[in-house]
LUMVO-740784 format. One record per residue (C-alpha): residue in three letters; x, y, z. Coordinates in pm, whole numbers, plus 50000, padded with zeros to 5 digits. Layout:
ALA_X_Y_Z .
...
***
This chain:
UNK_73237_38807_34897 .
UNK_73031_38468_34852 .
UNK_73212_38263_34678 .
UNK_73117_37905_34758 .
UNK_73074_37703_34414 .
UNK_73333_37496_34284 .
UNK_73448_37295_34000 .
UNK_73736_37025_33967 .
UNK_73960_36998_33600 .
UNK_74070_36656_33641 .
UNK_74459_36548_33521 .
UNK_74699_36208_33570 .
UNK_74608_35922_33745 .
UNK_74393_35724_33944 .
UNK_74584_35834_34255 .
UNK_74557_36196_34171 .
UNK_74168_36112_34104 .
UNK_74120_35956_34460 .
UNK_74261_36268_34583 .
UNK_74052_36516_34421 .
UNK_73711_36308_34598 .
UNK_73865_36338_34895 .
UNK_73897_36750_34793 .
UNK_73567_36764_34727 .
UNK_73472_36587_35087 .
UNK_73648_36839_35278 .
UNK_73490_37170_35113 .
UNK_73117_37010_35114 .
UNK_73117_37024_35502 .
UNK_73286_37318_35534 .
UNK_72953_37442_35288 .
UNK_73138_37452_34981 .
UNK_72905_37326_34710 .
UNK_73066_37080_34423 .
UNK_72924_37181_34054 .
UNK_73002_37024_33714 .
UNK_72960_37333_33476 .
UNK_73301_37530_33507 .
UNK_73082_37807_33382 .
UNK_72874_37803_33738 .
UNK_73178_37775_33950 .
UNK_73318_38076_34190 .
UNK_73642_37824_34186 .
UNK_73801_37597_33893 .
UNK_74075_37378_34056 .
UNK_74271_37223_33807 .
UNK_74440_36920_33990 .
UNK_74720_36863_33808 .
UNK_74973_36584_33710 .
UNK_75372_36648_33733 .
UNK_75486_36283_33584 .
UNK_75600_36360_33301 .
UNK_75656_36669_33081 .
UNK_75352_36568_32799 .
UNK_75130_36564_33112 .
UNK_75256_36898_33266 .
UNK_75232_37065_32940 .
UNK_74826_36943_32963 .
UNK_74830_37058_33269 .
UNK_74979_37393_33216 .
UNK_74814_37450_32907 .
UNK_74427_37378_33088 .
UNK_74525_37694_33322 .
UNK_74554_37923_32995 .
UNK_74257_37743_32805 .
UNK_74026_37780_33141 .
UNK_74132_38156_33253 .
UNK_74069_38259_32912 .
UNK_73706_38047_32918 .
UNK_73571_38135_33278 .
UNK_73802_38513_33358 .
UNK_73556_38593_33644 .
UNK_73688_38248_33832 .
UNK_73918_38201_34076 .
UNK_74170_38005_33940 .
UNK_74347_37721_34176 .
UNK_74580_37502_34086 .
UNK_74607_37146_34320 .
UNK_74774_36815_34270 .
UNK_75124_36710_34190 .
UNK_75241_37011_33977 .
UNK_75148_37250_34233 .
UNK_75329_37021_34479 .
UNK_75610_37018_34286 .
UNK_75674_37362_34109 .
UNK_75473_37576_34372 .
UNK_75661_37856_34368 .
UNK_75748_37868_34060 .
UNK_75424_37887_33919 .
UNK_75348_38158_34171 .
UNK_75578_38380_34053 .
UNK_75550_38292_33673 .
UNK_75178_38246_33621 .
UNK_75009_38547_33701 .
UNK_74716_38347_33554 .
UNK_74660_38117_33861 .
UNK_74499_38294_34200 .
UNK_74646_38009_34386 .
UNK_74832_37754_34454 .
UNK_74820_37422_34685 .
UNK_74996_37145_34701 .
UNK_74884_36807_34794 .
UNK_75061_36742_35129 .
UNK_74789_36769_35367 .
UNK_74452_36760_35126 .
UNK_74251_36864_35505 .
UNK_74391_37230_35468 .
UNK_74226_37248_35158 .
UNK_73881_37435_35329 .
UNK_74116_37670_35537 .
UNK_74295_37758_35188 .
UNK_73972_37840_34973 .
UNK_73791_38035_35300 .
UNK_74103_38294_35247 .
UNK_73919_38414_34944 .
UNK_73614_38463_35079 .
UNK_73780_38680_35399 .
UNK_74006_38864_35115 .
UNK_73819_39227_34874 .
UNK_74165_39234_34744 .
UNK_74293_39068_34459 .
UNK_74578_38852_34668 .
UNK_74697_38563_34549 .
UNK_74788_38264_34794 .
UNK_74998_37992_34785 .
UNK_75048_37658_35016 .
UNK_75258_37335_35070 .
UNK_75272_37108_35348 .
UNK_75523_36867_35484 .
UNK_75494_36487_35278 .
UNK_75375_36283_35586 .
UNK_75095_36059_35668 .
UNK_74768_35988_35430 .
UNK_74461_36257_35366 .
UNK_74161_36020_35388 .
UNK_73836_36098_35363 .
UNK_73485_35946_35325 .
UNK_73436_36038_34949 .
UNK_73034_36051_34863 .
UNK_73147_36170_34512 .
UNK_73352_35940_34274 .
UNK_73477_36060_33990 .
UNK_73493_35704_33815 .
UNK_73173_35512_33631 .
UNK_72919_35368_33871 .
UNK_73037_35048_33998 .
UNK_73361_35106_34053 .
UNK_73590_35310_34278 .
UNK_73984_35300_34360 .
UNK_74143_35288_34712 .
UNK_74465_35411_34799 .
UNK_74621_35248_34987 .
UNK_74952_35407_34996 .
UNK_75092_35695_34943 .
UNK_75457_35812_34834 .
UNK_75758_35571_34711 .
UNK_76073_35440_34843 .
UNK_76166_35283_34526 .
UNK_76348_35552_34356 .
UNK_76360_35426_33990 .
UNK_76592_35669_33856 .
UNK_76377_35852_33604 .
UNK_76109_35854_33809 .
UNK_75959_36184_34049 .
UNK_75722_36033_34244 .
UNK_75956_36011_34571 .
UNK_76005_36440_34534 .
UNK_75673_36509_34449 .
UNK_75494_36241_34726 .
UNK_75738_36134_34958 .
UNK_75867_35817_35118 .
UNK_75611_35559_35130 .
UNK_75360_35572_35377 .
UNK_75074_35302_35405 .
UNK_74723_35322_35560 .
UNK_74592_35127_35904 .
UNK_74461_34792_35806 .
UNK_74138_34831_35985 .
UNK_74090_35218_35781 .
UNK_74137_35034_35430 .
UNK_73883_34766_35537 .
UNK_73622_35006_35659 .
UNK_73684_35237_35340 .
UNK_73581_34893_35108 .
UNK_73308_34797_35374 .
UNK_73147_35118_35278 .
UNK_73219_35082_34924 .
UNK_73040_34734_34896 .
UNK_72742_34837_35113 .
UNK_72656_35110_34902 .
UNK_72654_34940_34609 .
UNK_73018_34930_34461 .
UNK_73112_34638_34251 .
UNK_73511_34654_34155 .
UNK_73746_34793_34408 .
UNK_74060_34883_34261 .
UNK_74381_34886_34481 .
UNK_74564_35141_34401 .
UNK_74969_35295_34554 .
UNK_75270_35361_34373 .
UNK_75357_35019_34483 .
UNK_75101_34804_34662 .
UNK_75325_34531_34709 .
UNK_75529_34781_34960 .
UNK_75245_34788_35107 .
UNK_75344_34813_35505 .
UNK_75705_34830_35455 .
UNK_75788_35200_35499 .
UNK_75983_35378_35818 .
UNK_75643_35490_35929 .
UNK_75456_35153_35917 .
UNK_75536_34991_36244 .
UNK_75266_34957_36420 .
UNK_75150_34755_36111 .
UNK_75442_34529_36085 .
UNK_75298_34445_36447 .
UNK_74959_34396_36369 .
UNK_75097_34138_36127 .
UNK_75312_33968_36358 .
UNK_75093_33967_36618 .
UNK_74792_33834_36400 .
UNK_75038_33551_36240 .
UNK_75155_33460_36591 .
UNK_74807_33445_36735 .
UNK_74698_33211_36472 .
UNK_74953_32992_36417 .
UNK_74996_33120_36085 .
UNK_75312_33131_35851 .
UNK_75428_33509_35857 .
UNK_75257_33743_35606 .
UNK_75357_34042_35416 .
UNK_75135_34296_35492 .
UNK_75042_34317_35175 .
UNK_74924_33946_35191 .
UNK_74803_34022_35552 .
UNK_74559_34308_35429 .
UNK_74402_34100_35144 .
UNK_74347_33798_35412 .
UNK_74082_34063_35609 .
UNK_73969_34228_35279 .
UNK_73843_33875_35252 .
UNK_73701_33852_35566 .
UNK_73433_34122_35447 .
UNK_73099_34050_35317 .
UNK_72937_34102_34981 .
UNK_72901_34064_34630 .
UNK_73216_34272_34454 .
UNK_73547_34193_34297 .
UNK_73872_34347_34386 .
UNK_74142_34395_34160 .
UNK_74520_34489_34315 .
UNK_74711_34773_34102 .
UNK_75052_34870_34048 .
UNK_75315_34592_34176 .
UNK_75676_34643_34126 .
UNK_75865_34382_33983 .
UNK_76103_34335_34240 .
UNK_75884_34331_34528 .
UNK_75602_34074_34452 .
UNK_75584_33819_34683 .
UNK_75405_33489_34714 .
UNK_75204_33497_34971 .
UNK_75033_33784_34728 .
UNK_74872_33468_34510 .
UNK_74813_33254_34830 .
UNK_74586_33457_35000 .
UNK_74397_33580_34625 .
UNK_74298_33241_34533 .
UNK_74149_33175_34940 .
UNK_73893_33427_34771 .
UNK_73726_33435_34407 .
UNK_73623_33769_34417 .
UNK_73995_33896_34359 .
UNK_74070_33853_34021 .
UNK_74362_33699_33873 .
UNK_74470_34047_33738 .
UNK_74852_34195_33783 .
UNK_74974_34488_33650 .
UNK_75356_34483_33686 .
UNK_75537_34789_33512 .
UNK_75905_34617_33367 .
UNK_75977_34934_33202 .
UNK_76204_34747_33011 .
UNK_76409_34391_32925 .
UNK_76734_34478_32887 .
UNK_76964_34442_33221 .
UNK_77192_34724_33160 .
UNK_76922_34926_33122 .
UNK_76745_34755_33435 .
UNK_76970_34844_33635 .
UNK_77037_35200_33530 .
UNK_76659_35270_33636 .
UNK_76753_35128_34029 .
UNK_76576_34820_33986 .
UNK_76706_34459_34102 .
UNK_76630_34231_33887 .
UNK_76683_34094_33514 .
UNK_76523_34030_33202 .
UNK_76587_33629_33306 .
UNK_76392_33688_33640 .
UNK_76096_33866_33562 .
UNK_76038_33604_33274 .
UNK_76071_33340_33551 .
UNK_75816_33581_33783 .
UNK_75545_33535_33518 .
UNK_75596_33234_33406 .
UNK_75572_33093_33849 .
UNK_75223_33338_33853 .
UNK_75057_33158_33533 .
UNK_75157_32815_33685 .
UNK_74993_32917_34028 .
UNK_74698_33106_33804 .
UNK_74649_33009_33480 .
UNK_74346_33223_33459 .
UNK_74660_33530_33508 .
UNK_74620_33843_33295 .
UNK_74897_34099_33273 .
UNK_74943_34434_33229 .
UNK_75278_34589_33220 .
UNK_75443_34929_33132 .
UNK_75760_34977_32922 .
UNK_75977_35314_32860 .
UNK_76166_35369_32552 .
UNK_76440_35562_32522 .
UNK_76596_35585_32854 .
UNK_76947_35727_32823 .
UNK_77173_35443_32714 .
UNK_76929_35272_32564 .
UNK_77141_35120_32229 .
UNK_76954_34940_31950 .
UNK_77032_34631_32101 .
UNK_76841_34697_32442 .
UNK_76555_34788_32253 .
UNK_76540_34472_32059 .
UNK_76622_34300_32396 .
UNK_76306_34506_32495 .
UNK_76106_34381_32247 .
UNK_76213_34022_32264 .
UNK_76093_34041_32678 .
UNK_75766_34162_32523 .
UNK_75736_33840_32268 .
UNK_75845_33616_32604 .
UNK_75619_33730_32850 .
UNK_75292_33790_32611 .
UNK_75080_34043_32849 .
UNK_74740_34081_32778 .
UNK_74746_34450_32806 .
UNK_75078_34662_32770 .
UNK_75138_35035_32765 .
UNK_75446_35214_32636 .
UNK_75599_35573_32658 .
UNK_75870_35764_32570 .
UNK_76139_35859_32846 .
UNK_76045_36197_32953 .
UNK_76372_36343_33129 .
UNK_76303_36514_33445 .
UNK_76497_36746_33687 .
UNK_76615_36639_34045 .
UNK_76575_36242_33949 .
UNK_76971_36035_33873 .
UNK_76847_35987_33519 .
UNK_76850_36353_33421 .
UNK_77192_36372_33407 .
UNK_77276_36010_33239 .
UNK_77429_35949_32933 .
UNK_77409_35895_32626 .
UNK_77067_36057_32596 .
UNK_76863_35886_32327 .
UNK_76677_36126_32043 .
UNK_76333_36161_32082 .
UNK_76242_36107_31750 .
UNK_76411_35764_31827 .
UNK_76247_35670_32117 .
UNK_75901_35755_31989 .
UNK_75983_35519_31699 .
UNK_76038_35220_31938 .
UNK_75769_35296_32139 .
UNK_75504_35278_31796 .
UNK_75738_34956_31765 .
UNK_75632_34809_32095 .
UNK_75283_34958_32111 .
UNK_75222_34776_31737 .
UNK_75367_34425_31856 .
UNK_75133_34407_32156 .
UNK_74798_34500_31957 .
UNK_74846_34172_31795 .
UNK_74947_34037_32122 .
UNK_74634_34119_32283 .
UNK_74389_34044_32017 .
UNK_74530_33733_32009 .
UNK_74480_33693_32358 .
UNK_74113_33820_32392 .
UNK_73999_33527_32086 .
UNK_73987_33284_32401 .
UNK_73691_33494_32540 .
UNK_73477_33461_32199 .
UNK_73220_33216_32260 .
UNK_73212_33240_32595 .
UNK_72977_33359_32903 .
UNK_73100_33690_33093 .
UNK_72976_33899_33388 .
UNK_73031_34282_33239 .
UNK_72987_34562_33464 .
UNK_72825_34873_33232 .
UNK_72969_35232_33243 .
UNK_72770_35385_32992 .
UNK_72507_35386_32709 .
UNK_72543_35457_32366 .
UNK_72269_35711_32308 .
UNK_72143_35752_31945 .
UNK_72143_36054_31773 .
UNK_71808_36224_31667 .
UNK_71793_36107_31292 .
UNK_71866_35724_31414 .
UNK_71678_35502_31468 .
UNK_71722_35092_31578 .
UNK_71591_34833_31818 .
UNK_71909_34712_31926 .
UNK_72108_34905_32156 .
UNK_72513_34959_32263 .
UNK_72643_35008_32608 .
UNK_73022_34983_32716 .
UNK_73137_34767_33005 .
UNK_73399_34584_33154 .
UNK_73504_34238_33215 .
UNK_73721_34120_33551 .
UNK_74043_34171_33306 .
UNK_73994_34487_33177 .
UNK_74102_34780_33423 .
UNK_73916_35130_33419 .
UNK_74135_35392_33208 .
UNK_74381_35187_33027 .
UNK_74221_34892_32859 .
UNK_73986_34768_32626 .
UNK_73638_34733_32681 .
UNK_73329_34499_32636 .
UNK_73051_34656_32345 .
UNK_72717_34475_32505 .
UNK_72416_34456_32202 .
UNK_72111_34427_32362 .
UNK_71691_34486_32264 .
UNK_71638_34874_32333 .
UNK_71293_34858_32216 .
UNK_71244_34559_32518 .
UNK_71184_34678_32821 .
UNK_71354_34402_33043 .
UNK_71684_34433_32853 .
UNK_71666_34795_32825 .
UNK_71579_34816_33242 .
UNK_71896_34561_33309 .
UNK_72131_34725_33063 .
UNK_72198_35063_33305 .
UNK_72560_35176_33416 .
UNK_72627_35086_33765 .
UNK_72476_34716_33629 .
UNK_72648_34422_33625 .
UNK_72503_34194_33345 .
UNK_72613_33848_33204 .
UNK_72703_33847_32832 .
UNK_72827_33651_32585 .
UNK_73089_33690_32361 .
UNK_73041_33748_32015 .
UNK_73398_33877_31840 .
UNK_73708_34062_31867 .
UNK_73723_34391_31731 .
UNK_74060_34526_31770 .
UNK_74116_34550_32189 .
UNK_73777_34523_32279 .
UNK_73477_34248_32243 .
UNK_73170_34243_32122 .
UNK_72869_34094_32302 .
UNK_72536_34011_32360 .
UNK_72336_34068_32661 .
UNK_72200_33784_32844 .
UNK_72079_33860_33210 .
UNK_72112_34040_33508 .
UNK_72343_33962_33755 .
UNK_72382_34291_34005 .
UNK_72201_34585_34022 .
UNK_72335_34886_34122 .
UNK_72184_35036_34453 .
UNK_72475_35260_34520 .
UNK_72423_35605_34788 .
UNK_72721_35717_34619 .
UNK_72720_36036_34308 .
UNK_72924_35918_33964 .
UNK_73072_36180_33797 .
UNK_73171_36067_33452 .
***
């Protein structure tokens, strides 16, 4: 058999993303060849996302939706589901040809060449042990031009009790200094604009059993320069700095409990990290805190954000809250909502507890209807949208460097000289927030040339419109000269 052609069914988040580029790295040079029409493909690996049951169920249900599309593939299944219910899914899904989890993503080649050895219609299935990073120079992103993520952890040592992350990825584990900085060189010098630092918990950056030798890099660095100790989180943005170019980095992911100082100090040494924090509370009520394994109280994270916006009042926030966590009484939902109204993110997602097996919560009670818990959520989700447009009227009026992810084409039967493209500003992160609507002269050939995704352009802003702006373009600012493939 020749079966050489693949395609990837993207699921969950940016972490799983990262690690279906690095995927695709390893099979192109062991001659696999990458293709974006499922139809075309000898292999459709669905990299999937175990978080949380609405996300396995999307998961799940893309194996039935794509074996009854493309029958003649071979059907793998990758990422954290297949880490996590491997055999299982083996046994139970006759669907799937494979499975393979996402322990050591350099096995991947090995796995896929079993095929081609096998006439037979065996199925295979593989795990690996949850240690060290896969890395991998990835000449294929999977996010708009412009922009790419780096991990630069992997696994958790936090153990919030509802959450799976620890079973599915490990302890935490953190990459060599010197490897993330080469990874962003790379990234710059081939034309990438926003670097996005991504890990369960980047502010644990460092910290795990298996990070020694970077805790001595650190102390060795500090004591070398006469410096006052750094975290290693703070260590690794001082020589991020240190690298050349035109691009902004924006840090991902920090748990409340584990922010630290130094964090700001070293950002502000360096415009071209932005002011940007996304913080997950989960929730503001203290009982409730604590019965998700976290340290600190609705009186201390206020305090937290309130000490960031006096260091940088150009601060936005993000944060994350979960309704419905078993004990969660009326009155720690209002308490929830009252932290919401007191803190005043700019951006703020919210989701229903999803209960799952093997974590301390599964078992807690009392367990809070769903029906319930979907209602607060609407609750929260409503409150913030008038948070937020609130927030974004201080950017009407003014001037705003907007990198562009893609143009509005026009149907066949319209026609108009003014064109739409969407983009982002420094405080909106890919995915999960709003997004800048640039106007600009389609019939005019130096607006149309500037106004390309991979772009960075400065605008100005017209209106609000909900959680996103309007603008109009002004000039160029960056163009994008990247070596890098965009699949979007």
């Amino acid at each position: 058999m020749n079966l050489t052609s693949f395609y990837i069914d993207l699921h969950g988040c940016a972490k799983n993303q990262t690690d279906a580029e690095i995927i695709v790295s390893f099979l192109e040079k062991e001659g696999f060849r990458y293709t974006q029409s499922p139809e075309k493909a000898d292999f459709i690996l669905i990299n999937s996302c175990g978080f949380i049951q609405s996300a396995k169920k999307e998961s799940i249900n893309a194996v039935y939706e794509l074996k009854t599309a493309y029958p003649a593939a071979k059907l793998i299944l990758t990422g954290c589901l297949a880490e996590r219910y491997s055999q299982l899914f083996f046994e139970s899904m006759p669907e799937l040809d494979g499975i393979f989890g996402n322990g050591n993503l350099a096995e991947i080649a090995g796995f896929m060449k079993k095929y081609k050895k096998n006439d037979d219609d065996e199925r295979f299935v593989q795990t690996f042990p949850q240690e060290g990073i896969s890395t991998a120079e990835r000449p294929l992103l999977f996010n708009y031009p412009g922009s790419a993520y780096v991990k630069i952890t992997e696994g958790c040592s936090n153990h919030c009790s509802f959450c799976a992350i620890p079973l599915i990825r490990g302890e935490l584990r953190s990459r060599p200094v010197s490897e993330i900085v080469n990874e962003i060189k790379k990234l710059a010098e081939n034309g990438i604009y926003e670097i996005n630092l991504i890990g369960q918990d980047i502010a644990a950056y460092g910290t795990g059993k298996e990070d020694g030798a970077i805790r001595e890099e650190v102390n060795k660095a500090c004591a070398e320069s006469e410096k006052t100790t750094l975290s290693p989180i703070a260590y690794l943005i001082s020589k991020i700095a240190e690298i050349k170019g035109n691009f902004i980095v924006r840090p991902l992911y920090i748990h409340p409990d584990h922010f630290k100082k130094d964090i700001l100090t070293e950002m502000k040494k360096d415009s071209r990290f932005v002011p940007y924090f996304d913080i997950p509370f989960q929730s503001g009520d203290d009982k409730i805190i604590k019965l998700m394994n976290r340290t600190g109280t609705a009186e201390k994270y206020q305090k937290l954000i309130s000490d960031i916006r006096k260091s940088y009042p150009e601060t936005v926030l993000r944060t994350t809250f979960l309704t419905g966590f078993p004990g969660e009484t009326d009155e720690a939902a209002e308490n929830t909502v009252k932290f919401l109204q007191n803190i005043s993110p700019d951006w703020a997602g919210c989701f229903p507890y999803s209960r799952e097996e093997d974590t301390p919560a599964y078992s807690m009670k009392p367990a809070v209807p769903a029906k319930v818990a979907k209602k607060r959520a609407a609750a929260i989700e409503k409150i913030q949208s008038e948070i937020t447009y609130q927030k974004l009227q201080k950017y009407v009026g003014k001037k705003l460097n907007v990198l562009i992810e893609e143009i509005i084409e026009l149907s066949q039967d319209e026609e108009s000289d003014e064109g739409l493209a969407i983009g982002r500003a420094w405080f909106q992160a890919p995915e999960v927030d709003g997004c800048v609507v640039v106007r600009y002269e389609r019939t005019f050939g130096k607006e149309a040339e500037c106004v390309k995704p991979g772009n960075v352009v400065e605008v100005q802003i017209l209106a609000v419109t909900g959680v996103d702006l309007d603008a109009r373009f002004i000039s160029l600012k960056k163009s994008a000269k990247s070596l890098l493939k965009f699949i979007i």
